[in-house]
C-alpha positions in Angstrom: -4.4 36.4 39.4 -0.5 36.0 39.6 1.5 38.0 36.8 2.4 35.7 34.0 -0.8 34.5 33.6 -0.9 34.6 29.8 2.1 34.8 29.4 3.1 32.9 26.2 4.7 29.4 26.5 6.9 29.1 22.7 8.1 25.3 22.0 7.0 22.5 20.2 4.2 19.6 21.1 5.1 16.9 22.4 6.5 14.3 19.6 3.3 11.6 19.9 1.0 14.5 19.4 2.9 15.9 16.4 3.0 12.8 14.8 -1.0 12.2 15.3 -1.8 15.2 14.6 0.1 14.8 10.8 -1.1 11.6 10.6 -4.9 12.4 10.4 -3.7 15.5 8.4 -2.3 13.4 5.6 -5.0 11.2 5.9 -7.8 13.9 5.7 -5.6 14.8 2.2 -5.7 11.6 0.9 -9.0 10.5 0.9 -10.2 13.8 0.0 -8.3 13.5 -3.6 -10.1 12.2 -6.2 -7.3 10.3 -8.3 -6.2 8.7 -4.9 -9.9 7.3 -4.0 -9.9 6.4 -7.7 -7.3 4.2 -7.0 -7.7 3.0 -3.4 -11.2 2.3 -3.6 -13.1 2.5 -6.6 -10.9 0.5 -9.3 -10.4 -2.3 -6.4 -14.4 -2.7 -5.8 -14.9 -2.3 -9.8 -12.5 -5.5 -10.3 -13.7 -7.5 -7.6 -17.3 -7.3 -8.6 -16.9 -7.5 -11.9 -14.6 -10.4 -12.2 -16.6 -12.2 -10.0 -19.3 -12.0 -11.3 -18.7 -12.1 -14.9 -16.2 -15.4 -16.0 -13.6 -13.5 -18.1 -10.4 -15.3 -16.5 -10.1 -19.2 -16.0 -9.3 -18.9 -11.9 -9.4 -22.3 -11.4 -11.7 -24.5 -9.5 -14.7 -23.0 -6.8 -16.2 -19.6 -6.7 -14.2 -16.7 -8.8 -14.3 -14.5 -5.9 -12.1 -17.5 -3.7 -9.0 -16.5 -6.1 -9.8 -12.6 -7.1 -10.6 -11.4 -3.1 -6.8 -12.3 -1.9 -5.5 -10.6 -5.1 -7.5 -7.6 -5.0 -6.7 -7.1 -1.4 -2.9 -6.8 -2.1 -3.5 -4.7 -4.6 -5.2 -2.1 -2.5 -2.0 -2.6 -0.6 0.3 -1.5 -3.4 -2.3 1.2 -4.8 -2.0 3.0 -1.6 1.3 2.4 -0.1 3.0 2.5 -3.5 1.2 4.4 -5.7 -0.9 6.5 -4.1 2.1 7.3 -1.6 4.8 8.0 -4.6 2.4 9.8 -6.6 1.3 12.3 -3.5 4.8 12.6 -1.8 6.6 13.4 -5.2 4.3 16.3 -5.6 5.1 17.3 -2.1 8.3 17.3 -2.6 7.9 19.5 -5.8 6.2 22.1 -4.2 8.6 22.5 -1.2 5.8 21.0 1.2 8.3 18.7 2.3 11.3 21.2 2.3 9.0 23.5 4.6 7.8 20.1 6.7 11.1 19.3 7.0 12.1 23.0 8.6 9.4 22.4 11.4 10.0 21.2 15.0 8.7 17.9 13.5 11.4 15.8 12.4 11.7 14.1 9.2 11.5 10.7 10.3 8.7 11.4 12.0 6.8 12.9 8.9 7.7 9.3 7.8 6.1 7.7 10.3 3.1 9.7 9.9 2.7 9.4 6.5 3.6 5.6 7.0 0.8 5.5 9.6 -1.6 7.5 7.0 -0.7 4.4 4.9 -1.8 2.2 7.6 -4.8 3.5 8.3 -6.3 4.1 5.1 -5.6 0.4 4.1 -7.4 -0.6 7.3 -10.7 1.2 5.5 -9.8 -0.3 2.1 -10.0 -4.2 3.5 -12.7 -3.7 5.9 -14.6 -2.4 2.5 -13.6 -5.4 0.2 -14.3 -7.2 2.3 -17.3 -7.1 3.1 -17.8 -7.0 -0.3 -16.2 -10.0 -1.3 -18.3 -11.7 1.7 -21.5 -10.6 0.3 -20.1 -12.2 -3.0 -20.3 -15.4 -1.5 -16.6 -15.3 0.2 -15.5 -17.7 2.6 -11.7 -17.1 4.0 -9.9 -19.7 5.4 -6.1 -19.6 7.6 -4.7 -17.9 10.4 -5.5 -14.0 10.6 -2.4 -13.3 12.1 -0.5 -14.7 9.0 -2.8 -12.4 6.5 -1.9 -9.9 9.4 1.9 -10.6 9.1 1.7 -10.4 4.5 -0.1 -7.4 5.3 2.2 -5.5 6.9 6.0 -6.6 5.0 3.4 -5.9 2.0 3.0 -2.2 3.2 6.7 -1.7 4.1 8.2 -2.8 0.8 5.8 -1.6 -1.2 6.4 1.9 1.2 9.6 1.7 0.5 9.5 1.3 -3.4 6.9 4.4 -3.6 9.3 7.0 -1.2 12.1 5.7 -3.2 10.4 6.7 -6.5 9.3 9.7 -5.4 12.6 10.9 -3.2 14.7 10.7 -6.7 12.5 11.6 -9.9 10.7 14.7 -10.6 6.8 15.0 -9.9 5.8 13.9 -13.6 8.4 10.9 -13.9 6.6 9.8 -10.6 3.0 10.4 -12.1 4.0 8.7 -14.9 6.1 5.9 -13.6 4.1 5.1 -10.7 0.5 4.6 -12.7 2.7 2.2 -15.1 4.0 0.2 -12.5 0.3 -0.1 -11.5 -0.7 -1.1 -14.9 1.6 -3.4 -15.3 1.6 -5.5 -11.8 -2.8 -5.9 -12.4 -2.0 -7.9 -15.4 1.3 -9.4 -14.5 1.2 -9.8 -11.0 -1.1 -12.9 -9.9 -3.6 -10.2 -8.8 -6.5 -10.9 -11.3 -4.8 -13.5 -14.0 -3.3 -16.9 -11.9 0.3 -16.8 -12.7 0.3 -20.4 -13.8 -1.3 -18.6 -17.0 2.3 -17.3 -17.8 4.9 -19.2 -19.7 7.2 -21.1 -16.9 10.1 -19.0 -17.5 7.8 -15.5 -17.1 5.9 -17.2 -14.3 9.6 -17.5 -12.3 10.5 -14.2 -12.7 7.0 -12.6 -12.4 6.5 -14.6 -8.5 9.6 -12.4 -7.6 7.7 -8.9 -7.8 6.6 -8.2 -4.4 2.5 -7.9 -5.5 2.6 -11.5 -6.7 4.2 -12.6 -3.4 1.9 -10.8 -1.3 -1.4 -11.8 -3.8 0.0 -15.2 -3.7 0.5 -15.4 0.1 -2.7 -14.2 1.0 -4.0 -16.6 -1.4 -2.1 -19.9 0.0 -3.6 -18.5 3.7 -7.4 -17.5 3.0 -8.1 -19.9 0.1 -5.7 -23.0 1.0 -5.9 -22.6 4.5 -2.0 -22.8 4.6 -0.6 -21.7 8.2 1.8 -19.0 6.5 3.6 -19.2 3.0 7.4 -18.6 4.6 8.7 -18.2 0.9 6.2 -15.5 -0.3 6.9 -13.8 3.5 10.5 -14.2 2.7 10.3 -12.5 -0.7 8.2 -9.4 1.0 10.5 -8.9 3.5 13.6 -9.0 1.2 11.9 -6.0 -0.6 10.7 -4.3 2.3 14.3 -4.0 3.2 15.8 -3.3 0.0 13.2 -0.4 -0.5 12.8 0.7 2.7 17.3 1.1 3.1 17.1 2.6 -0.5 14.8 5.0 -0.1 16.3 6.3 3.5 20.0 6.5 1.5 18.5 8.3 -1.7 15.8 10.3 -0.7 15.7 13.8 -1.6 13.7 16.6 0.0 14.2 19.5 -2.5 
């Protein structure tokens, strides 16, 4: 046995393993909150099934569950990449999690990418489960994956970007607060559940702005209408994604 053996080797992981290994960390911590899987899973499923199978809102011609599975898809999107996300990362940051995080050999954007990936991953879970729901509701998609593939994604980055930015600049409560009315407020008013045709034209304009009724309404044109992929609702997501997304990287604050 040579000398040196055991000798202690001090330095960091390599970067990839790092980031996985704080990936399935925030992951772990996410669906093992209550409040989160409250909004990430339950209050989805609850809508979907019970709007479709109960005829509470006029959706138009065809099977309820044709309009209200594209709409509750995107908003699993924002309740985990927005609210979720700002809700968690604000209290982080109150704490000092993220000032300690940010003192490791990890660096910060890196932590970003892992809680971006945590994002990713737990949104993969979200739609295989409504899914499969919605099919055994009597679904039948329509379109081009790779188009609900494409929404999917600029959905996640500007509704990302929107939920750091929140929670990089107000205090842990403002966030709590701020982030479950936003929530509130895009179910009713943001094509998710009510068809924004219900609005008055000049409410209906503004409200197909917000990035929840561009990606409810994209995902809508490609798995209901079979359209090959709504440029203008894409457009709209990736304006967002990049507003947010710069915002939140300029403003952020870790203390």
């Amino acid at each position: 046995m040579s000398a040196g053996t055991y000798t202690p080797r001090p330095g960091a992981a390599p970067l990839p393993r790092m980031i996985a290994a704080q990936t399935a960390l925030e992951t772990r911590m996410l669906l093992r909150n209550g409040e989160q899987l409250l909004l990430t899973v339950i209050i989805p499923t609850l809508l979907l099934v019970l709007f479709s199978a109960v005829d509470i809102v006029d959706t138009g011609s065809g099977a309820s569950v044709g309009f209200l599975a594209p709409g509750i898809l995107a908003l699993a999107v924002m309740s985990t990449a927005f609210t979720g996300q700002a809700i968690a990362t604000g209290f982080e940051r109150r704490y000092g999690v993220l000032k300690r995080l940010a003192a490791s050999p990890l660096p910060r954007w890196a932590l970003m990418t892992a809680k971006t990936l945590s994002v990713l991953v737990t949104e993969v879970l979200q739609i295989v489960l409504l899914t499969a729901i919605a099919l055994a509701l009597g679904w039948s998609p329509e379109g081009n994956p790779l188009s609900v593939l494409l929404l999917l994604v600029l959905g996640t980055a500007a509704f990302s970007g929107l939920g750091l930015l929140m929670a990089g600049t107000l205090k842990a409560e403002a966030t709590l607060a701020a982030a479950n009315l936003v929530f509130l407020l895009l179910l009713v008013g943001g094509g998710v559940i009510v068809p924004l045709d219900k609005f008055p034209d000049a409410v209906h304009s503004v409200l197909g702005l917000l990035p929840v009724s561009a990606l409810s309404e994209g995902l809508r044109d490609v798995l209901q209408h079979g359209a090959s992929m709504p440029w203008a609702e894409a457009g709209i997501l990736a304006v967002w994604a990049v507003l947010g997304l710069g915002a939140a990287a300029r403003f952020f604050r870790w203390e």
